[in-house]
C-alpha positions in Angstrom: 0.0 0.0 0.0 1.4 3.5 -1.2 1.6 6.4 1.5 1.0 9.8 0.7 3.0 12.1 3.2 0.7 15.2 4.2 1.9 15.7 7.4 6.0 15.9 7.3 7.1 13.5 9.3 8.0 13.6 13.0 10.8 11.9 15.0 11.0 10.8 18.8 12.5 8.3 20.6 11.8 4.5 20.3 10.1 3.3 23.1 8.8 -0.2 24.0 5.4 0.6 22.6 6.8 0.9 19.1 8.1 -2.6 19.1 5.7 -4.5 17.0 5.5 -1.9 14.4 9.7 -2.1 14.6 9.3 -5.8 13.9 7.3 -5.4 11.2 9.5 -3.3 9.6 12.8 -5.1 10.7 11.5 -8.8 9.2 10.4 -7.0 6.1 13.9 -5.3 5.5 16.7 -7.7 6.5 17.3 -11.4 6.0 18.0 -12.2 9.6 16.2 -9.2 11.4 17.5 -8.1 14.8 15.2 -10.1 18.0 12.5 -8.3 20.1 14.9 -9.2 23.0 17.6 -7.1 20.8 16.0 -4.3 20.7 14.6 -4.4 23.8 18.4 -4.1 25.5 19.3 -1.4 23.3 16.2 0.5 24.9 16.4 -0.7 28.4 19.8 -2.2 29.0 22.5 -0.9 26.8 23.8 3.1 27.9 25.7 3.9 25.0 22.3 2.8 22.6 20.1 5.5 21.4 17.3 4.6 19.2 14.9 6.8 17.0 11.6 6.2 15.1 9.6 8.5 12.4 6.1 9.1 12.0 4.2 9.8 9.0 0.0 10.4 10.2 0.7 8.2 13.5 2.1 5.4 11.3 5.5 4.9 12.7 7.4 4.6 8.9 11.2 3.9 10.0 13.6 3.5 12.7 17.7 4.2 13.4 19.8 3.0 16.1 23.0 3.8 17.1 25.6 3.4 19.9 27.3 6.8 21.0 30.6 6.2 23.0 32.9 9.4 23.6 33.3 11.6 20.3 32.0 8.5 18.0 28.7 7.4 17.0 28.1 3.6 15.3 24.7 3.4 13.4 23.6 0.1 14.1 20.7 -0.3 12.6 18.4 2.1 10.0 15.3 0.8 8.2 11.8 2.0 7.0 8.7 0.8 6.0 8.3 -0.4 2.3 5.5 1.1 1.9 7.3 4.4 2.6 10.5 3.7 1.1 11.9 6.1 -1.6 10.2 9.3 0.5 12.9 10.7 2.0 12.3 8.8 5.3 15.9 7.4 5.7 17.7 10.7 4.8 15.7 12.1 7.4 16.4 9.6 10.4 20.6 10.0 9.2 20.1 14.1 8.3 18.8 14.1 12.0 21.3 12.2 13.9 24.0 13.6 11.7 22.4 17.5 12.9 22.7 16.3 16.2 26.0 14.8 16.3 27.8 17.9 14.7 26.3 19.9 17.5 27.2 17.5 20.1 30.6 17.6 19.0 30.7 14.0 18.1 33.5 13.8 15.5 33.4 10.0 13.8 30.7 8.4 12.5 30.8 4.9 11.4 28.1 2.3 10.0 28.9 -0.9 7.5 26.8 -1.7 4.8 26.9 -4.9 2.6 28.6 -3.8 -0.9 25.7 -5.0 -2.7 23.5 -2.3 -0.7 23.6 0.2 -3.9 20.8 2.5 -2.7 22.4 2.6 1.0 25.7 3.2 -0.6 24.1 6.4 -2.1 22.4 7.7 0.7 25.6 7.4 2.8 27.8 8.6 0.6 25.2 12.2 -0.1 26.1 12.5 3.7 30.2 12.3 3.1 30.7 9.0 4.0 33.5 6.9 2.6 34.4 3.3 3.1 37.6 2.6 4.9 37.5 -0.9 5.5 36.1 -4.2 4.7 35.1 -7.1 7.5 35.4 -10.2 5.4 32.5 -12.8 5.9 31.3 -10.3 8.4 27.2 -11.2 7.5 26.7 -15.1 8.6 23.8 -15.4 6.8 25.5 -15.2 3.4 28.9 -14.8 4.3 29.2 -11.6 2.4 31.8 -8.7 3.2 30.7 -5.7 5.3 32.1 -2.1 4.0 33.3 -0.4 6.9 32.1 3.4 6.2 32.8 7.0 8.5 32.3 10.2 8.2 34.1 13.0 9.6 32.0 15.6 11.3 33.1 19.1 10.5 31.9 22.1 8.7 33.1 20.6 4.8 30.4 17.7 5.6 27.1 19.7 6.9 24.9 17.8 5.1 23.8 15.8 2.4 25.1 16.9 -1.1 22.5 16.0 -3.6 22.0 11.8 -3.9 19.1 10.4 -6.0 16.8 13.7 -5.7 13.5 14.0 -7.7 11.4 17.4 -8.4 9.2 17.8 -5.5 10.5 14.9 -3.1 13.0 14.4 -0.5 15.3 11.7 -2.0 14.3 8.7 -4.5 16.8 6.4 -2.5 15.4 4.8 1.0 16.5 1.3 0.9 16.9 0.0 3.9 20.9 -0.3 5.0 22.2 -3.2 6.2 23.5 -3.1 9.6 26.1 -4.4 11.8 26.9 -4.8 15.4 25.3 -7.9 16.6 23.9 -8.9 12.7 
């Protein structure tokens, strides 16, 4: 089912009342989606987790979590809804933690991403992230490599520099990236 997006959307923090909707989205974006119980430490057990969901009209449409230790942030895990994919939801999620982190002071931020992740690829890279490493066999469920991607926070990266834009939308590229951490 197609979403329309009249109301821009919002974002708060996850909570344990967004959980099914989560798992919804996080079995229809990955292989071998993260657990309840996984996301239920990073809300209630894990300090350094921080996890964030957007709304479109009540309907929670995408997620991002990340670990911030010291001046570094690892995103961990970033999807959305299919039905709202290729609406600007992801860029939003990453153009909002990015915000944040440059005014925190954060300096690094990393994430990996399977090579064969093209549309993630994009969106990261719009936001000046490079790859500068490679974790061999690091998914188990196909073996595949993991790019290991950062970004340096400062003022030559303040935001996202184009990507797959259309007339009158926020980005054309919202595929969900794969994540690592405990994948």
């Amino acid at each position: 089912m197609s979403h329309g997006m009249r109301e821009a959307p919002t974002l708060a923090p996850m909570t344990l009342d967004d959980l099914d909707e989560v798992m919804a989205i996080e079995r229809a974006s990955f292989q071998t989606p993260w657990s309840r119980g996984a996301f239920r430490y990073e809300l209630t057990q894990n300090r350094v987790a921080r996890s964030m969901v957007v709304r479109v009209e009540r309907q929670l449409a995408g997620y991002l979590c990340l670990w911030e230790i010291g001046h570094e942030i690892h995103i961990t895990n970033l999807a959305v809804d299919p039905s709202f994919r290729r609406r600007g939801i992801a860029r939003a999620l990453l153009g909002s933690i990015m915000l944040g982190a440059r005014r925190d002071g954060v300096e690094l931020v990393f994430l990996e991403v399977r090579p064969t992740n093209v549309e993630a690829l994009a969106l990261y890279e719009s936001f000046g992230f490079r790859v500068i490493g490679r974790r061999k066999g690091y998914y188990f469920d196909t073996g595949e490599d993991a790019l290991v991607m950062e970004a340096r926070l400062g003022a030559e990266t303040a935001g996202p520099t184009g990507g797959n834009q259309r007339p009158g939308s926020a980005v054309a590229s919202d595929a969900p990236p794969d994540r690592g951490g405990r994948q």
